[in-house]
Backbone and ligand atoms as CSV (ligand in chain L), in Angstrom:
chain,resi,resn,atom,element,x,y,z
A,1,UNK,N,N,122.308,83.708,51.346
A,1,UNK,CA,C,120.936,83.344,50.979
A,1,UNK,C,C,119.993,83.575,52.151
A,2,UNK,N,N,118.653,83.915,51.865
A,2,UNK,CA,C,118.168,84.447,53.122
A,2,UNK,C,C,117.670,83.047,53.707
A,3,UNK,N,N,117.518,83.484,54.840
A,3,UNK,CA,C,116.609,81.808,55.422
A,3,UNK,C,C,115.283,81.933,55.981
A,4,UNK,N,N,114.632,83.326,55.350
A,4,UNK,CA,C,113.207,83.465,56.070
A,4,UNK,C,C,112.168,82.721,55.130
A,5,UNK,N,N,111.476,82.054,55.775
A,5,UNK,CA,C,110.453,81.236,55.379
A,5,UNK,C,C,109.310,81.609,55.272
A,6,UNK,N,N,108.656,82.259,54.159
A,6,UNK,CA,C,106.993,82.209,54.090
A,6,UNK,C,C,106.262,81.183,54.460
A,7,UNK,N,N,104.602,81.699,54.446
A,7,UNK,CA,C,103.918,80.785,54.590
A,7,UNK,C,C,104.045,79.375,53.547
A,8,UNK,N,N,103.654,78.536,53.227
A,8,UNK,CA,C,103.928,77.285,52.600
A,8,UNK,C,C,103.017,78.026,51.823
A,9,UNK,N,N,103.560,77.563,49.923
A,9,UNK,CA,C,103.136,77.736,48.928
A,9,UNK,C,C,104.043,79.061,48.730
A,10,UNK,N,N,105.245,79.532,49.185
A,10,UNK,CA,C,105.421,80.792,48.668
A,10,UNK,C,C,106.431,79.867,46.933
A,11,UNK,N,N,106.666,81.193,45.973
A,11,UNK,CA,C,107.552,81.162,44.904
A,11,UNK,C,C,108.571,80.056,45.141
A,12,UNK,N,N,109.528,80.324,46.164
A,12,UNK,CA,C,110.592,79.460,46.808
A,12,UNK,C,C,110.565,78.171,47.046
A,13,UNK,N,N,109.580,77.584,47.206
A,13,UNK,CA,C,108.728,76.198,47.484
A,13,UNK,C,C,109.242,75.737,45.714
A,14,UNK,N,N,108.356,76.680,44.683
A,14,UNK,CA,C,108.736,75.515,43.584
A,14,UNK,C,C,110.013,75.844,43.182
A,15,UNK,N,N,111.004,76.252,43.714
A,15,UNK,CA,C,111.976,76.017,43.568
A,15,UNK,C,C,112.042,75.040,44.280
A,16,UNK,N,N,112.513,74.996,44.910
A,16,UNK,CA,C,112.650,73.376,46.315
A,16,UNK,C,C,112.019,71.857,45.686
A,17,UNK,N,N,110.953,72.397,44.878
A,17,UNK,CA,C,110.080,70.809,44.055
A,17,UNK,C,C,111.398,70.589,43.184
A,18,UNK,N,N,111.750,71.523,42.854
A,18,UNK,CA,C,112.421,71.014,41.098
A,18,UNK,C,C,113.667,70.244,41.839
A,19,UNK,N,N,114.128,70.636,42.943
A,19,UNK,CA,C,115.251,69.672,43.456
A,19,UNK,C,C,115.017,68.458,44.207
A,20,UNK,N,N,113.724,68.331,44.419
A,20,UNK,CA,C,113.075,66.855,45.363
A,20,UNK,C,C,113.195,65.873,44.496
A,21,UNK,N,N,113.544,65.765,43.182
A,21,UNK,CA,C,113.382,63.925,42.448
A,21,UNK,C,C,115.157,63.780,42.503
A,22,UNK,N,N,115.781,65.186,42.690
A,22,UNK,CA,C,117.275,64.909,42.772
A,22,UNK,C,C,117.642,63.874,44.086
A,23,UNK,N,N,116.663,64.798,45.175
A,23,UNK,CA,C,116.949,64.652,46.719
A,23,UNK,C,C,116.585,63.432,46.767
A,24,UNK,N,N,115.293,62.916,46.198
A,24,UNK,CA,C,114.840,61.661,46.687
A,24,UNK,C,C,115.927,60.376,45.813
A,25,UNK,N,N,116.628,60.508,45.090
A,25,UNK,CA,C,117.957,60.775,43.867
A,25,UNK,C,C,118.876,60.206,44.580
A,26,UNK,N,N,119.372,61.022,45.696
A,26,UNK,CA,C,120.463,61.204,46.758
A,26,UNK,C,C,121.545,61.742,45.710
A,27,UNK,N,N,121.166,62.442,44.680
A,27,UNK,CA,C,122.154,63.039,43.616
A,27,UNK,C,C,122.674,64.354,44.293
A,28,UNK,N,N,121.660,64.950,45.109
A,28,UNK,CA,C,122.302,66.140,45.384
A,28,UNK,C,C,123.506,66.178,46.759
A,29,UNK,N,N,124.160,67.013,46.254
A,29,UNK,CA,C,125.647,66.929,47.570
A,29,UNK,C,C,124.877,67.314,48.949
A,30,UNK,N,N,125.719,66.851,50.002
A,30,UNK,CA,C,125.143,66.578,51.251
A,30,UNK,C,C,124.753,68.117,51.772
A,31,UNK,N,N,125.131,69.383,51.537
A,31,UNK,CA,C,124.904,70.429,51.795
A,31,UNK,C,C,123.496,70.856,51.094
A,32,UNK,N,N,123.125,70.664,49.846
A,32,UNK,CA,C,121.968,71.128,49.466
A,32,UNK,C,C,120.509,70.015,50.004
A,33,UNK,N,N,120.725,68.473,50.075
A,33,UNK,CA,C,120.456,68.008,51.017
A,33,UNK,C,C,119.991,68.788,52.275
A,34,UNK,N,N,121.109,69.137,53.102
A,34,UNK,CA,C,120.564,69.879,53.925
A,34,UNK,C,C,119.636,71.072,54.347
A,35,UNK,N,N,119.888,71.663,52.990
A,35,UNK,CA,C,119.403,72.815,52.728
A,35,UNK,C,C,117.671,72.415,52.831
A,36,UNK,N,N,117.508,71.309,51.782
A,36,UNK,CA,C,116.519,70.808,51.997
A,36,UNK,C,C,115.779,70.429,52.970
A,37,UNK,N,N,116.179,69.710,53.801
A,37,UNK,CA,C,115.704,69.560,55.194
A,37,UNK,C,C,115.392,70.010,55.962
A,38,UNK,N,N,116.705,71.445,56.054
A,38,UNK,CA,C,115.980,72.400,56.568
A,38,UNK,C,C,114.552,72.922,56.458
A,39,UNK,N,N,114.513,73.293,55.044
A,39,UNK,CA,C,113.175,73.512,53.967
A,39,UNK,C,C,112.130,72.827,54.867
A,40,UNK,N,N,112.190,71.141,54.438
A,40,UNK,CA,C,111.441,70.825,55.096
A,40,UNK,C,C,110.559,70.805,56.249
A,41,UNK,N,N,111.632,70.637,57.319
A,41,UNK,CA,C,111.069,71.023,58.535
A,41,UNK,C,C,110.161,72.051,58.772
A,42,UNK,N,N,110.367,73.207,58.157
A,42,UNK,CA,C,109.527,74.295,57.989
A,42,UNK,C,C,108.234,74.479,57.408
A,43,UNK,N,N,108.332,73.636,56.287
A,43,UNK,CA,C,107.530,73.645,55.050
A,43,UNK,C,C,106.485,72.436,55.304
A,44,UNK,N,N,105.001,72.120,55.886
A,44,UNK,CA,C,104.440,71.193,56.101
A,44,UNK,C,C,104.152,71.134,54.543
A,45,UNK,N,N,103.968,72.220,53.574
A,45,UNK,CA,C,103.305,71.652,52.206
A,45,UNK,C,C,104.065,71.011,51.300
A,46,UNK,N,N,105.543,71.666,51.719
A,46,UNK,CA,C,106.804,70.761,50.639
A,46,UNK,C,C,106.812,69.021,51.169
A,47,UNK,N,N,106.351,69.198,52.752
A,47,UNK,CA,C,106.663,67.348,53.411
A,47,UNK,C,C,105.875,66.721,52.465
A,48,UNK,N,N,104.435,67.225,52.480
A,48,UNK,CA,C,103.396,66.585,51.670
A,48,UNK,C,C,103.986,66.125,50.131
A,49,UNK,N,N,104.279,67.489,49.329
A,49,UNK,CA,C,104.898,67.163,48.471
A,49,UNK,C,C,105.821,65.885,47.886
A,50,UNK,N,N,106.610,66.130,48.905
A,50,UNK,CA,C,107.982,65.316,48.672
A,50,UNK,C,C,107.552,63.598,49.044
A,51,UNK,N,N,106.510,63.288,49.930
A,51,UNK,CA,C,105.954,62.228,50.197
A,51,UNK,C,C,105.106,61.730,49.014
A,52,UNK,N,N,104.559,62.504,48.665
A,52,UNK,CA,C,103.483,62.202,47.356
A,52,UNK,C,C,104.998,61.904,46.214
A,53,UNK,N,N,105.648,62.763,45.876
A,53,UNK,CA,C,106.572,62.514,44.735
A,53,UNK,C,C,107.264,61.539,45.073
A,54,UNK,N,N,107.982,61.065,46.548
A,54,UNK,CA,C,108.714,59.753,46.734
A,54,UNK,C,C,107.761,58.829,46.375
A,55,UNK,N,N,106.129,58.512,46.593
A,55,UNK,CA,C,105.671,57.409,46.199
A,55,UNK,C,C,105.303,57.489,44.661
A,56,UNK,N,N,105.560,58.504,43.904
A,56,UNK,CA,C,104.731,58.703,42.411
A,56,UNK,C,C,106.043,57.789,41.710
A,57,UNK,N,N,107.626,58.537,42.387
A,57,UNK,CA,C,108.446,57.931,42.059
A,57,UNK,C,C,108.872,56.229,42.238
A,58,UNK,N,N,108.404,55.941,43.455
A,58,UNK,CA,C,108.098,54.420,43.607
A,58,UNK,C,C,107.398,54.013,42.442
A,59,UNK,N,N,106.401,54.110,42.236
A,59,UNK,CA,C,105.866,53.798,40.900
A,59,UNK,C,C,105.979,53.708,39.492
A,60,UNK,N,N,106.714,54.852,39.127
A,60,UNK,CA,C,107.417,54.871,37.948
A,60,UNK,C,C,108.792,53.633,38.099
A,61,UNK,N,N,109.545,53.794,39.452
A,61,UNK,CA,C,110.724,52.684,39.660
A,61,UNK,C,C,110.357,50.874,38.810
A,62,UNK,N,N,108.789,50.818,40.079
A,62,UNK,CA,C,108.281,49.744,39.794
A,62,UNK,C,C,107.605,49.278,38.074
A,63,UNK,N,N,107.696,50.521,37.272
A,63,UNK,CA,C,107.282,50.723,35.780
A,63,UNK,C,C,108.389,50.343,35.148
A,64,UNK,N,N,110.011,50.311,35.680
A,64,UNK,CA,C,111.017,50.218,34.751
A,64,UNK,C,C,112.207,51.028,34.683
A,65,UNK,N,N,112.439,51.751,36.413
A,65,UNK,CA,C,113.640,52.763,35.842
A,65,UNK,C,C,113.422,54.178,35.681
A,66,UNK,N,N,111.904,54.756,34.901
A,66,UNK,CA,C,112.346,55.842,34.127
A,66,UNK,C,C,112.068,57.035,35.564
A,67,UNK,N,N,112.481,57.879,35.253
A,67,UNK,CA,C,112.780,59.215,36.434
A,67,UNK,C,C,111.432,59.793,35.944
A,68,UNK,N,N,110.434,60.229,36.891
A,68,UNK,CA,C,109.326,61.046,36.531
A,68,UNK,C,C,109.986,62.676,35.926
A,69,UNK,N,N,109.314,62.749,34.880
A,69,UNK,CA,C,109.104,64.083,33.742
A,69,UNK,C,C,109.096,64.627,34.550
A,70,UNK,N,N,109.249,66.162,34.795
A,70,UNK,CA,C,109.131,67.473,35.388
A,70,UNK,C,C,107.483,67.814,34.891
A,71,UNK,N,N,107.133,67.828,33.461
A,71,UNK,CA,C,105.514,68.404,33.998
A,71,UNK,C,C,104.974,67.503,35.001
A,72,UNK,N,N,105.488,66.372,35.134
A,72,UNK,CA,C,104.353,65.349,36.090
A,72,UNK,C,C,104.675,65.781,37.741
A,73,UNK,N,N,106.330,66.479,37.287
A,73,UNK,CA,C,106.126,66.796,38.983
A,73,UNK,C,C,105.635,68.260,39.497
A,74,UNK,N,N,105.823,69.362,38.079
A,74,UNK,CA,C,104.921,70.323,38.782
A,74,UNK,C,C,103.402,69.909,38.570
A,75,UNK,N,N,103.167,69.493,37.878
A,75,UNK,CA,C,101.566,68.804,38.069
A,75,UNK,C,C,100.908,68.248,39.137
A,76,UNK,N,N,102.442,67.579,39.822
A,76,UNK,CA,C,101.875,67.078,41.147
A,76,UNK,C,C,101.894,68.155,42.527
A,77,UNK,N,N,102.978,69.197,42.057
A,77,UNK,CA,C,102.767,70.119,42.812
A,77,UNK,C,C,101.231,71.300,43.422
A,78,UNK,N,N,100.549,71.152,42.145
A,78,UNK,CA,C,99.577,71.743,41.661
A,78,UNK,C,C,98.756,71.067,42.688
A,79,UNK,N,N,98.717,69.727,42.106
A,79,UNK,CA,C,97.138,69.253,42.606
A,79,UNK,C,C,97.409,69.247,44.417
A,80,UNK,N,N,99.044,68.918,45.054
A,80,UNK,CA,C,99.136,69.258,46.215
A,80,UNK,C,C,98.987,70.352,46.922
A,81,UNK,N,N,98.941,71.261,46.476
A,81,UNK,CA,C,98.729,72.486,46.799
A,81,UNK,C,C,96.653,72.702,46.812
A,82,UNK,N,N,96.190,72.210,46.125
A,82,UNK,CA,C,95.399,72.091,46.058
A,82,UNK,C,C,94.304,71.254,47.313
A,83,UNK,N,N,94.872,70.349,47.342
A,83,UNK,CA,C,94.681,69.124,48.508
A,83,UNK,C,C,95.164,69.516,50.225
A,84,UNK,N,N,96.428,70.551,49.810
A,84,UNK,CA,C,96.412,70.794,51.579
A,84,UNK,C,C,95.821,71.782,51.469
A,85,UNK,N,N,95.210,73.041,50.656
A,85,UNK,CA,C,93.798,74.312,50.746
A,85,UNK,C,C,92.585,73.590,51.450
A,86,UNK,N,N,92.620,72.055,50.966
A,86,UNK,CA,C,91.500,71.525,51.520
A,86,UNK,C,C,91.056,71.204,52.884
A,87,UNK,N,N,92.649,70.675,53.073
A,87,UNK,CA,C,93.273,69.984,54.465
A,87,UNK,C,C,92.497,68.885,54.905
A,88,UNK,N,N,92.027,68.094,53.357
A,88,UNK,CA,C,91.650,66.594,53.486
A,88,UNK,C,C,93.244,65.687,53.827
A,89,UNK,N,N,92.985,65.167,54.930
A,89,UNK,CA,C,94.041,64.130,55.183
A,89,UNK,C,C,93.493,62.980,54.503
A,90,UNK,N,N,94.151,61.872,53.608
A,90,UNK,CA,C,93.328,60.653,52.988
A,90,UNK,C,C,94.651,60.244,53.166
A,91,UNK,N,N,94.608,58.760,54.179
A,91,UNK,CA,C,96.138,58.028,53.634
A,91,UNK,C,C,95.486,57.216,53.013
A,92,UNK,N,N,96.510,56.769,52.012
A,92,UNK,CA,C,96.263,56.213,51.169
A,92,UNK,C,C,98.186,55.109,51.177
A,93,UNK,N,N,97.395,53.922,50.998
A,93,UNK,CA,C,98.590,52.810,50.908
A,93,UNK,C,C,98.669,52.634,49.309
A,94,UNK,N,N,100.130,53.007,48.576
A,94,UNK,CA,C,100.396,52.333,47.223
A,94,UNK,C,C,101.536,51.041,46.714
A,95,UNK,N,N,100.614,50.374,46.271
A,95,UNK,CA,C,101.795,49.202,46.667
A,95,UNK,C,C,101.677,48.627,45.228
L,1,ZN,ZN,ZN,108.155,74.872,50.997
């Protein structure tokens, strides 16, 4: 598999989303895990990502359990991608 990294936002990225509710999961085996991390490190737009989806997923937890839908997570991919074009930083606390 190659390991060259585009700029953030390449094709490869939403691949990498569709495995972040696994990762954040801890479903995936410790090697693709890694794989991920790797990803990460590289990828400032997937960190964003995966931070926004760990707390969307906090939320749904705190709703009852259910695992966020896939349109909601490329949806969230969308609007992130959108938000670091901007390179508005807003923290924001969800509790
Ligand atoms: Zn990426």
């Amino acid at each position: 598999m190659s390991t060259k990294h585009d700029r953030a936002g390449s094709h490869h990225c939403r691949r990498m989303a569709a495995v972040f509710s696994d990762y954040l999961d801890r479903d995936l085996r410790e090697a693709a895990c890694r794989k991920v991390d790797e990803h990460l490190k590289r990828c400032p737009d997937c960190r964003l990502y995966l931070d926004t989806l760990s707390r969307t997923i906090t939320l749904y937890r705190g709703l009852g359990g259910v695992r966020v839908p896939k349109n909601v997570e490329s949806r969230l991919f969308a609007t992130i991608r959108l938000a670091a074009a901007k390179k508005k930083q807003t923290k924001r606390t969800i509790r």
